[in-house]
DOLUM-223922 format. One record per residue (C-alpha): x, y, z; residue in one letter. Coordinates in pm, whole numbers, padded with zeros to 5 digits, always signed. Layout:
N
XYZa ...
This chain:
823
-00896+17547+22046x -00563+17651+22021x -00444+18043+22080x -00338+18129+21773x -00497+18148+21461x -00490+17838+21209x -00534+18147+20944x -00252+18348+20803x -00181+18493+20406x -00021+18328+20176x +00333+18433+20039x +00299+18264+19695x -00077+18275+19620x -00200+18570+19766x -00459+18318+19932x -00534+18204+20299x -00330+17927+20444x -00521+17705+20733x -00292+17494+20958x -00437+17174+21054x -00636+17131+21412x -00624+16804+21685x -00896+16676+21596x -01110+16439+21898x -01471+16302+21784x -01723+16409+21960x -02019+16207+22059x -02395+16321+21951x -02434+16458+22317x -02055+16630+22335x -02160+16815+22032x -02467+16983+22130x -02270+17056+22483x -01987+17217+22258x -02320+17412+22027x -02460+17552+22352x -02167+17668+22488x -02050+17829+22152x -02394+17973+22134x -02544+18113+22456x -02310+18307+22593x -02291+18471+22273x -02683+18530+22285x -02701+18680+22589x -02370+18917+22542x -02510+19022+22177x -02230+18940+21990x -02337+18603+21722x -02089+18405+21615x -01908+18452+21259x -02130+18430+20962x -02036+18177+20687x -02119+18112+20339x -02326+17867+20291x -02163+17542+20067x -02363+17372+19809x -02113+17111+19688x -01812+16993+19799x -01564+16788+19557x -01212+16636+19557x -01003+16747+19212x -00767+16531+18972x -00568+16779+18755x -00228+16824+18697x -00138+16941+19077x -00184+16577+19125x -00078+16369+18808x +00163+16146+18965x +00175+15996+18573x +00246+16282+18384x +00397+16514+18664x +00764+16493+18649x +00815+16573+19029x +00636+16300+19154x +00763+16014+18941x +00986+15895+19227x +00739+15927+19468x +00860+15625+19659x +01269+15695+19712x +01186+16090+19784x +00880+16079+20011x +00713+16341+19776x +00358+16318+19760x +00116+16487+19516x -00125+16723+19706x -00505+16724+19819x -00674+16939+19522x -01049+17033+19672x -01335+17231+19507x -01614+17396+19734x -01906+17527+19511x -02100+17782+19729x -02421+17981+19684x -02262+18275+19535x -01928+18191+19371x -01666+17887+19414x -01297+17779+19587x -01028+17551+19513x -00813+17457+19794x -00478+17248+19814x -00360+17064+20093x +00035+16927+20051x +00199+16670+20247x +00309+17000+20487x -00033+16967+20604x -00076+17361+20602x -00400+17411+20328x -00371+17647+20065x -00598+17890+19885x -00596+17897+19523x -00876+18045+19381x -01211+18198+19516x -01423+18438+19283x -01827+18499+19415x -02014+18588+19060x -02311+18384+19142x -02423+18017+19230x -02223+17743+19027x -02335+17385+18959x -02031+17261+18828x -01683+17361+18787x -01351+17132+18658x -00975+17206+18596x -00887+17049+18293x -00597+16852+18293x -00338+16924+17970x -00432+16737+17681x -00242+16477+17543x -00047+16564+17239x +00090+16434+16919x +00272+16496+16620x -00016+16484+16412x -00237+16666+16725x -00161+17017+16897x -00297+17179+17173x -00465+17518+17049x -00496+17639+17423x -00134+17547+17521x -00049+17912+17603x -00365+17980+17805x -00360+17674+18035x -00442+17585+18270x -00846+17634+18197x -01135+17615+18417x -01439+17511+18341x -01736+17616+18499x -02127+17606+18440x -02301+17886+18646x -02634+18051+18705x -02582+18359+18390x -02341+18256+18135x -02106+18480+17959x -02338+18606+17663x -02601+18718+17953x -02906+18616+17649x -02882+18179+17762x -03129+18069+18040x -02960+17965+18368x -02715+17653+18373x -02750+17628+17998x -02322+17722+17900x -01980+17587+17961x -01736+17890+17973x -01354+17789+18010x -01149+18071+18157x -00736+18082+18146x -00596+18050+18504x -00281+18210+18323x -00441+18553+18221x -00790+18566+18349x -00997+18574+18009x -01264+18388+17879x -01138+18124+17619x -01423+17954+17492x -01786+17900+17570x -01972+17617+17476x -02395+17692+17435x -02673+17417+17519x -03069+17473+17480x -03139+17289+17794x -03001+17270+18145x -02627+17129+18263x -02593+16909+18579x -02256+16814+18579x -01896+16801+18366x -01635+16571+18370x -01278+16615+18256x -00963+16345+18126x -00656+16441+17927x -00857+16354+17605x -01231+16526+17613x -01443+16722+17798x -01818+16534+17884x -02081+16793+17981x -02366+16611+18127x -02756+16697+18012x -03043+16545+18109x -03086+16173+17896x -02791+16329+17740x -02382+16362+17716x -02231+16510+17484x -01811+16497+17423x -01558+16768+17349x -01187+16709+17191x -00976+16861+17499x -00695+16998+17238x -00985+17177+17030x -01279+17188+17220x -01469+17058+16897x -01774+16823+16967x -01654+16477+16899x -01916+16233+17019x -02263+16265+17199x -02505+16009+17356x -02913+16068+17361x -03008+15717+17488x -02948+15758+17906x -03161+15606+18110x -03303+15939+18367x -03232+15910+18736x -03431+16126+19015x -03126+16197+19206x -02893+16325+19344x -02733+16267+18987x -02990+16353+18700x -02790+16172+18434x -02501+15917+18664x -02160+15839+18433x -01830+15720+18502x -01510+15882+18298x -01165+15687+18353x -00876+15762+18169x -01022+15631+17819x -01363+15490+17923x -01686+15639+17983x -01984+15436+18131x -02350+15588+18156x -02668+15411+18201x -02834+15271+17926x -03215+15322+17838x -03218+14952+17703x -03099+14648+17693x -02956+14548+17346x -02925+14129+17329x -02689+14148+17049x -02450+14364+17211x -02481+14248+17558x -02164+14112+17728x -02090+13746+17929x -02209+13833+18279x -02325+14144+18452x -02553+14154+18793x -02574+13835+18942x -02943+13763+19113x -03061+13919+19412x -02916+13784+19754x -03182+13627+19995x -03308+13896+20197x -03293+13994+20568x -03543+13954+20854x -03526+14369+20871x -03550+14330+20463x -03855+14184+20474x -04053+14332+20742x -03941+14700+20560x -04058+14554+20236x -04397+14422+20397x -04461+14755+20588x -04398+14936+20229x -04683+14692+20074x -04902+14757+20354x -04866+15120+20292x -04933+15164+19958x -05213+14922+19969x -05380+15098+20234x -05311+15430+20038x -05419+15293+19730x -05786+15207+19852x -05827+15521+20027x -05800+15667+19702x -06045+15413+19580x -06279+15543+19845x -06250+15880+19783x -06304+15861+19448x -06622+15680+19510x -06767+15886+19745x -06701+16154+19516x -06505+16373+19719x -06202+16382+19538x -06207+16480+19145x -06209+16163+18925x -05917+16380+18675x -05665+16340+18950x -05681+15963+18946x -05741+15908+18565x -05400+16100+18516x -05207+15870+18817x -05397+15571+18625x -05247+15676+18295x -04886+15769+18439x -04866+15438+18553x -04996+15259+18228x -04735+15470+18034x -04475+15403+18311x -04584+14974+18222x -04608+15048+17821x -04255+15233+17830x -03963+15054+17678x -03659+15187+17905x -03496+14948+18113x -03328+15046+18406x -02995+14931+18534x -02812+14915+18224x -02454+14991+18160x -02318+15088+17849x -01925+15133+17846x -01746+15338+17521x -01437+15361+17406x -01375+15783+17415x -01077+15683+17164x -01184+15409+16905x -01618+15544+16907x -01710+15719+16568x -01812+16077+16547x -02123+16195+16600x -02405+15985+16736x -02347+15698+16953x -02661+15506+16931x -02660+15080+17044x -02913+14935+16862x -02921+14608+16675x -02887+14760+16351x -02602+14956+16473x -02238+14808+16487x -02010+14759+16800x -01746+15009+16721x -01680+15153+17005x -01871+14969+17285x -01660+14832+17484x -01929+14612+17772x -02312+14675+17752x -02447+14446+18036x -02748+14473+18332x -02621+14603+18677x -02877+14679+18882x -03303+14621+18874x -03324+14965+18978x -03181+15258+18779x -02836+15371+18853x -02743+15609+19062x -02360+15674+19098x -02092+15482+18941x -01697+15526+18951x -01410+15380+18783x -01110+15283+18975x -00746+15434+18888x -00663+15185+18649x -01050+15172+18479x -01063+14788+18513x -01341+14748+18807x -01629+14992+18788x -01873+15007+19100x -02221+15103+19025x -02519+15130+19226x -02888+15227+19252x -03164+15443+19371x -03238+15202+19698x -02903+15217+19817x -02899+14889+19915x -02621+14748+19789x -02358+14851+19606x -02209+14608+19254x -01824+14633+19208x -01753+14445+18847x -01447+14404+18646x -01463+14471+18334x -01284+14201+18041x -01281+14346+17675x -01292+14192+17316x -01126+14347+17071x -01390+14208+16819x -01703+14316+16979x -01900+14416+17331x -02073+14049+17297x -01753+13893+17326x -01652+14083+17650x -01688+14000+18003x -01789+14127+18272x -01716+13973+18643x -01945+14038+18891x -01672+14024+19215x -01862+14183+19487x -02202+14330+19608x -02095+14558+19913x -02391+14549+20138x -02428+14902+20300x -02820+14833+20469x -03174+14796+20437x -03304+15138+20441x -03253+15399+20170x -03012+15655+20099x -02893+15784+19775x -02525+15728+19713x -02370+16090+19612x -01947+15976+19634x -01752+15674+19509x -01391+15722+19564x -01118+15421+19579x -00806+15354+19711x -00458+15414+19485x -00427+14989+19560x -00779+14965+19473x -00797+14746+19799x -01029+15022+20003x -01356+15166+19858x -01541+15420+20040x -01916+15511+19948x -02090+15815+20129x -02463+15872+20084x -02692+16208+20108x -02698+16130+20453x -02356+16243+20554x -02197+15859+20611x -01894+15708+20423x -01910+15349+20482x -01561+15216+20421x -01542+14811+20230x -01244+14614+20176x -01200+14465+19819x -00941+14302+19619x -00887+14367+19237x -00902+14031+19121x -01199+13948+19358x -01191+13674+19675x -01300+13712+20038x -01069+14022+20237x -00898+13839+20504x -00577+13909+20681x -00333+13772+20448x -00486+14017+20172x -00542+14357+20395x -00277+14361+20684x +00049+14411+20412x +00134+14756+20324x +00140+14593+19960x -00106+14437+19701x -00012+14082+19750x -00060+13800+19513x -00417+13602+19430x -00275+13293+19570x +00045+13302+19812x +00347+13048+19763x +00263+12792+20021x -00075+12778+19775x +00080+12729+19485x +00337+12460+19586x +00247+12272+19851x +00024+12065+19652x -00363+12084+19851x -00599+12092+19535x -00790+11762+19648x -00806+11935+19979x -00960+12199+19844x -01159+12048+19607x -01308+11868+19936x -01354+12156+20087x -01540+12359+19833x -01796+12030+19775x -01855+11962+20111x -01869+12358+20297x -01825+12520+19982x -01507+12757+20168x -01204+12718+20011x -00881+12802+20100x -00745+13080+19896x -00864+13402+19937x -01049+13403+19609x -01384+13192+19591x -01362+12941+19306x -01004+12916+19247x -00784+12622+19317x -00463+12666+19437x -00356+12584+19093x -00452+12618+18667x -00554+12215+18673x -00844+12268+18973x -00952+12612+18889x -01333+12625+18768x -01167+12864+18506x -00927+12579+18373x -01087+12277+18450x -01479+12283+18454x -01550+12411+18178x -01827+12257+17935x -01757+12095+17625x -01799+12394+17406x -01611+12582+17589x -01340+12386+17625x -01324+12311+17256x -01308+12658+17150x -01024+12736+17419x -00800+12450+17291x -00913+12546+16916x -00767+12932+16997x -00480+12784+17152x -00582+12970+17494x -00682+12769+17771x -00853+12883+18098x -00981+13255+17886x -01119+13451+18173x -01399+13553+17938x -01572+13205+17899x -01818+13075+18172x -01831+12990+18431x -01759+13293+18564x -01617+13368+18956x -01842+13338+19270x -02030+13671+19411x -01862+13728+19721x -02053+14000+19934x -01882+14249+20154x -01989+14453+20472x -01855+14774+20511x -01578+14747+20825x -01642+15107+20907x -01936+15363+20949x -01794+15740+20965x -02079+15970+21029x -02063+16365+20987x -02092+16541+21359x -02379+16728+21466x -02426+17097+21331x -02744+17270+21412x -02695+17519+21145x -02554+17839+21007x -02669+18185+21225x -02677+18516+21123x -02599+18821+21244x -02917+18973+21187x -03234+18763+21300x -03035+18451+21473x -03197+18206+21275x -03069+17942+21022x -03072+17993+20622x -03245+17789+20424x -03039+17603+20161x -03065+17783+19837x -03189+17589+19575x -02927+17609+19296x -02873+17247+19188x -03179+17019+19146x -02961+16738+19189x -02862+16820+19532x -03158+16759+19788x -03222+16884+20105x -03412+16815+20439x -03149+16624+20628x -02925+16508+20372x -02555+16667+20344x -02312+16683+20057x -02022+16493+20142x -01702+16385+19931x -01374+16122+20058x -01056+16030+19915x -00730+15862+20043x -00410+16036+20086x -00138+16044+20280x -00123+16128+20687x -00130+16502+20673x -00204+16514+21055x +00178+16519+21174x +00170+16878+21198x -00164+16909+21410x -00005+16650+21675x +00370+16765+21655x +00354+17130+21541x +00708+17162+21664x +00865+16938+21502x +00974+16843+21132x +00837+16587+20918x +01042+16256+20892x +01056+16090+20544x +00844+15762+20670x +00633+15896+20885x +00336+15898+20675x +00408+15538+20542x +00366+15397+20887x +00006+15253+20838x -00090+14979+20630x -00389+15202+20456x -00369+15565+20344x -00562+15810+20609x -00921+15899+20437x -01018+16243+20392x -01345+16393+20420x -01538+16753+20352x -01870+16823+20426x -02132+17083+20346x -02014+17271+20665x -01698+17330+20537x -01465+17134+20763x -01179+16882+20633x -01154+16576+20851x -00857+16305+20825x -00908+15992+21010x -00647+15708+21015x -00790+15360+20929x -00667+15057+21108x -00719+14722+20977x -00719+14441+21258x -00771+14077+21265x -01152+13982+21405x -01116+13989+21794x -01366+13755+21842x -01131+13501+21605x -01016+13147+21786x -00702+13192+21614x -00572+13425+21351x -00436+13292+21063x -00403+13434+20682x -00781+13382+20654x -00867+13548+20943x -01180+13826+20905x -01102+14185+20975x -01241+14445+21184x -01110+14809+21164x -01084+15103+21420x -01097+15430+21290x -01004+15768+21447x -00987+16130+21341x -00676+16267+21411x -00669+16598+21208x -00925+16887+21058x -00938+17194+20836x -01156+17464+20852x -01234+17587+20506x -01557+17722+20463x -01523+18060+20367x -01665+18395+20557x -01814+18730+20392x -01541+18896+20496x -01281+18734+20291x -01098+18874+19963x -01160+18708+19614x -00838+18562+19466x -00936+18566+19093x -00673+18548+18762x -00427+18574+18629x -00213+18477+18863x +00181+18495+18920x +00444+18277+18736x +00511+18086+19080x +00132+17970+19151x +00092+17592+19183x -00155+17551+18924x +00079+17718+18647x +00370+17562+18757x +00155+17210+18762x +00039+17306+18423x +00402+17358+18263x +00551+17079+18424x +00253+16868+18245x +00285+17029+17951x +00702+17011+17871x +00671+16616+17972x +00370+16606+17707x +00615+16756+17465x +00863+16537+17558x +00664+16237+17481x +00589+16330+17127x +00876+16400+17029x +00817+16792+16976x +01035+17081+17101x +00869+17195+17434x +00830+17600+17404x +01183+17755+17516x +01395+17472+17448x +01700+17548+17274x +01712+17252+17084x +01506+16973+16945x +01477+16662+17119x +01641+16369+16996x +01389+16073+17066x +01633+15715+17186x +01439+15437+17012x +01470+15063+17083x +01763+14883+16887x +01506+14615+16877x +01203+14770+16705x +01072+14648+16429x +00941+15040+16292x +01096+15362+16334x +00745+15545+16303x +00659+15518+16607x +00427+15805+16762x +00485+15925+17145x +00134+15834+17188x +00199+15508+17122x +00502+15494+17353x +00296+15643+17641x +00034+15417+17610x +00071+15104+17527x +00232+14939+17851x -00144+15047+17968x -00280+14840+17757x -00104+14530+17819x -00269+14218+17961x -00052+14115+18197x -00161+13748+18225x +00065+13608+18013x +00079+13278+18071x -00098+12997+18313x +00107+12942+18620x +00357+12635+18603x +00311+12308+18782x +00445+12200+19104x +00791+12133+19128x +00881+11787+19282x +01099+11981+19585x +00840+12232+19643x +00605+11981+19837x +00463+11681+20069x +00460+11471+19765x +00650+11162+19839x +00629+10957+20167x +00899+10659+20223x +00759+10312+20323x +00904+09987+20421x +00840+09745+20081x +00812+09377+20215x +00838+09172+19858x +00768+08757+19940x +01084+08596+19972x +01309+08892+20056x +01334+09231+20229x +01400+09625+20131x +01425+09901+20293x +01366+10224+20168x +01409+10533+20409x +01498+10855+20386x +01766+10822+20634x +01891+10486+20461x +02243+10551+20283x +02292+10199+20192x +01966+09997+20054x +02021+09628+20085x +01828+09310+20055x +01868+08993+20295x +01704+08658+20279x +01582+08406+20472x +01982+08359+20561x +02037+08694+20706x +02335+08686+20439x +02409+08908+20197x +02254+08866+19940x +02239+09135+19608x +02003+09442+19510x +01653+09378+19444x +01661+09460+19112x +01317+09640+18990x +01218+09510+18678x +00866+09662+18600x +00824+09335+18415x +00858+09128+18629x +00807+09309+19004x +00418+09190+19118x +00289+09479+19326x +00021+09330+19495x +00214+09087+19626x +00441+09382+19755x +00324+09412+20126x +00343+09800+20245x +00331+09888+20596x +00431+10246+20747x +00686+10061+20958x +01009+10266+21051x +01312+10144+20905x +01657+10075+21125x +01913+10331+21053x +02246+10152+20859x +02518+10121+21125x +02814+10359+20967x +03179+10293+21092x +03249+10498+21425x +02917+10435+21529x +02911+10374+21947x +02648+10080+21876x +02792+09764+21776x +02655+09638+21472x +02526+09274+21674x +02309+09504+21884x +02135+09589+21651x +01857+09280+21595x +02157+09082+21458x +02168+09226+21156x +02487+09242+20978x +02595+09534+20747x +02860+09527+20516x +03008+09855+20371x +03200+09809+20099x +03339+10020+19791x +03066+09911+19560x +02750+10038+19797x +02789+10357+19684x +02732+10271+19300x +02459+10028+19442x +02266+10306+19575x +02323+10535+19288x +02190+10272+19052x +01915+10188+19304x +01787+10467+19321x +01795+10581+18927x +01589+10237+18857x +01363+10352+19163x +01252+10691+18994x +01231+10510+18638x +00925+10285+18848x +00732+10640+18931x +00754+10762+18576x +00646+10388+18426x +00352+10384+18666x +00266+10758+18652x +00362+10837+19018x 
């Protein structure tokens, strides 16, 4: 521990500010060793340790603190080492905190209020604006949302209101009403979702109007009551059914053969709740237990069979282009709106999480098995027309555990997944699918599906080989030649398929089958949460219970945890002395990963990707291992004895300044004079468009929405390869050499004289009586040479004016054979 205090004011806030700790991990042993000695000296002197507030949920924040999109001081992120902030939410048993942790590494208070347990609390992001839509809450942003025990009107039951407060000036702004319970909200720069049981319902985030709501989700037991994913303009939820006419190309491919520990868990399970099913049987005859009890099990279960929910389906909406109102998928209903509705899982769903750019979505399900990553392929006609890419199934175990986080990397090469039981297990993936090897993971940068050598050196029969006979290949993507002609995308496709991609002028469409291989991925590393024997009071010395506030967080072993990747923040912790160098936090080839748990402590550890040890030799497909170490940790739980830091705030707090810098780039992107401007702003349009009309939302969007697969990749150039090999031609009658090292090609007969150029007719040349034999050609003696020309098997060579038009004219009549004979 170090002497003095990580804890000191804040100048700016008003808040705490915690410096960042050396962090060392501690075996299971070391930390009961470090407990006790914590502990009993304090027992016997009288004097218990410091009480703390017990957490209830722990959550990393997007908002505009840390909009690298819309956030004009991060837009050259990469040429001024600026990088956007850590924004963390701790939800405690009486009241909440939000916490930011900059590049500086020093954490910073930012808000901390105790009026009550809270389920669920957001910062909205500013909304996106328009000339035809304005923000009615412009002057009171930023807003945060929060769901708590007693709403404002003090007359709703518990968890049943939304009330948005202004972080500006402290008042209430708006509160939205439900009849039954809220377990969770979720926030973009377009609506606001609150999340009811078998319910969502949709809020404009400029009005705060209901614009959409959902009553068909499929219910989960937990830790989420009601799972959904909300990107920047899609939201996915599970679906109570699956619809045939809406359903998309692809989904969950079949179940992987299981394990030797699989299977004996899965026949110990069967022996269990056979043996508990005749006891009942038994009891019930001997008459010892009531006959009610079973008749009602025996009817729950032939409901349960008669119901017509399906679990495991995904639904995916467009929150821009979906009517308002009701969003109902049902065959009689139309596809407006529905973006993918395809099976993910046999089980129902239990988390799921969009990456940054909302093209892969991972899901998975109550067992906790494993885990689907899929990438999602729109129509613009309909959902049936979309596909959906099943790329990976990241294998996490074969025992339980409900999955609480999904968080990915800003590459989208890392995903980590923690579970109720306080592990993050750490996969490597790659956005457009294909096994994670060293040529894909060990570069600071995304690099391409195939590499050059790939693309040009011409090894598709190779590979073609390959993939019959092991069924390996040698790119890093499973199913993909090294170029358009032997890709199973391109070039296996049936004869319906194929017709309608040459019909719509579009050959090798992602969307039609077959679709890419599975590839399954074990997580490289396991980062358990150390040992903590509880919280102790001051007054009896024993633990608190957890207070039941949420009934989607459990308890009884099982810890709220939440990751995300950032930048090294641990500089300080190691060097406190010294200043922060521009590329010091760019020195590792993935971003550190950041963890909170339930007891309140902030943990950065630094992930190393390695080639497999255990490798022969390491080449671009080499398998990786990683090391992992924590290097750095923050201790923010909070204590009794701290102050509340509740609005309004000052002009110079983060989130305000955050929230004007959002909201004069908004302004700036419709068109519209930002509030205090002295002038309007003159919008440059392109010289080349085709209409002046054009809105900012159009502008800011539509580079988003650009495929950028524009075209198939181009054939191999002739240079670019091992195509041609030179061989010794042996005609009847008369002699050629051809060799790359020949600058005169002549043709003797049986004379040894000079005779002329064979001349290559294609009429009249008889290849099988040409005789070819890899025989190495003499080198043409060249004047100067130190070899007389009658050592050299007696052959003369005569070098005249005219062998230089010879060869020329050779050698045009030579490449006019390859083209006539399709070489």
């Amino acid at each position: 521990m170090a002497t003095e205090s990580p804890r000191r004011p804040s100048r700016c806030t008003g808040g705490v500010v915690v410096r960042p700790q050396a962090a060392t991990e501690q075996s299971y042993m070391e930390s009961v060793v470090t407990f006790l000695q914590d502990v009993v000296p304090q027992a016997y002197s009288g004097t218990p340790p410091e009480e703390k507030e017990k957490i209830v949920w722990v959550r990393f924040e997007n908002a505009d603190l840390n909009d690298t999109s819309r956030n004009m001081e991060f837009h050259e992120i990469h040429s001024t080492g600026n990088e956007p902030p850590l924004l963390l939410m701790i939800g405690y048993s009486d009241g909440m905190q939000v916490w930011s942790i900059p590049i500086s590494g020093e954490a910073q208070e930012l808000f901390s209020v105790r009026h009550g347990p809270v389920r669920a609390a957001r910062i909205l992001p500013a909304p996106q604006i328009s000339a035809q839509k304005c923000d009615h809450f412009a002057e009171k942003r930023p807003l945060l949302g929060v769901c708590k025990s007693i709403g404002s009107s003090g007359t709703s039951p518990p968890y049943c209101c939304v009330d948005l407060y202004s972080l500006r000036t402290g008042e209430m702004v708006k509160s939205i009403q439900f009849k039954t319970p809220i377990y969770d909200l979720h926030c973009n720069k377009r609506i606001l979702v609150v999340v009811l049981q078998e319910k969502i319902a949709a809020f404009d985030s400029c009005t705060f109007t209901k614009k959409f709501f959902v009553t068909s989700c499929y219910p989960c037991p937990g830790p989420n009551m009601n799972p959904i994913a909300l990107g920047s303009r899609w939201l996915a939820y599970a679906e109570n059914k699956l619809i045939r006419c809406h359903q998309s190309r692809g989904g969950a491919c079949g179940d992987n053969i299981q394990s030797y520990t699989a299977t004996v868990i899965s026949a110990a399970k069967t022996i269990k709740s056979g043996l508990t099913m005749v006891g009942k049987v038994v009891t019930q005859l001997t008459g010892t237990l009531p006959s009610g009890a079973t008749e009602e099990e025996i009817l729950a279960h032939s409901n349960l069979r008669r119901s017509p929910l399906v679990p495991g389906i995904v639904t995916i909406i467009d929150t821009e282009t979906v009517a308002e109102g009701q969003v109902l998928v049902s065959e009689d209903s139309d596809s407006d709106g529905i973006v993918a509705h395809f099976p993910a899982h046999e089980k129902p769903i239990c988390c799921m999480a969009f990456n940054p750019s909302g093209m892969l979505l991972v899901t998975t399900d109550t067992l906790g098995h494993d885990f689907h990553v899929f990438q999602i392929l729109t129509h613009p006609w309909s959902s049936s027309q979309s596909a959906v890419h099943h790329l990976y199934t990241l294998h996490r175990g074969e025992t339980e555990a409900k999955v609480q986080d999904i968080s990915f990397s800003h590459d989208c090469r890392w995903v980590v997944v923690s579970t109720l039981r306080g592990t993050s297990h750490v996969f490597p993936i790659n956005p457009y699918g294909g096994q994670p090897c060293v040529r894909t993971h060990m570069s600071p940068r995304v690099v391409n599906r195939m590499s050059r050598f790939q693309k040009s050196a011409g090894l598709e029969e190779i590979e073609q080989e390959l993939t019959s006979k092991q069924g390996g290949r040698c790119s890093p993507v499973p199913g993909l030649s090294s170029s358009p002609s032997g890709s199973p995308l391109h070039g296996k496709l049936n004869s319906q398929d194929t017709y309608n991609n040459f019909t719509n002028n579009n050959p090798g469409n992602p969307r039609l089958l077959p679709l890419p291989s599975l590839t399954v991925v074990l997580p490289l590393a396991q980062i358990k949460q150390p040992m903590t024997l509880g919280t102790i009071t001051k007054r009896t010395g024993k633990s608190k219970p957890a207070p039941q506030i949420s009934p989607s967080k459990s308890v009884g072993g099982e810890f709220c945890v939440a990751a995300v990747f950032g930048a090294s923040r641990s500089w300080f912790a190691n060097n406190s002395g010294l200043k922060r160098e521009k590329d010091q936090s760019k020195q590792f080839v993935v971003e550190s990963l950041y963890i909170i748990s339930c007891y309140g402590s902030l943990v950065e550890h630094v992930l190393e990707p390695r080639p497999l040890s255990t490798a022969p030799k390491i080449s671009d497909d080499t398998p990786l291992e990683m090391v992992t170490c924590p290097r750095a940790s923050w201790t923010l739980v909070r204590t009794p004895q701290w102050n509340e830091l509740q609005p309004p705030f000052n002009a110079n707090h983060p989130l305000l300044l955050a929230a004007d810098a959002v909201q004069y780039y908004q302004y700036l992107l419709a068109g519209l004079v930002p509030p205090g401007s002295p002038g309007p702003i003159t919008r440059h349009e392109s010289y080349d468009s085709l209409a002046s009309d054009h809105s900012g939302q159009e502008d800011e969007e539509w580079l988003s929405q650009v495929e950028i697969v524009t075209h198939t990749g181009p054939h191999r150039r002739l240079w670019m390869g091992p195509q041609f090999q030179f061989k010794t031609i042996h005609p009847s009658g008369q002699t050629t050499v051809i060799s790359s090292s020949s600058s005169v090609l002549q043709s003797h007969g049986p004379s040894d004289t000079p005779q002329p150029l064979l001349d290559f007719d294609t009429d009249d040349l008889d290849l099988n009586s040409l005789r070819i034999q890899p025989v190495r050609s003499e080198p043409v003696s060249m004047p100067g040479s130190p070899r007389p020309a009658a050592d050299r098997r007696g052959v003369s060579t005569v070098i005249d004016a005219t062998s230089g038009r010879n060869t020329l004219l050779f050698w045009f009549k030579f490449i006019h054979l390859l083209f006539c004979f399709g070489w």
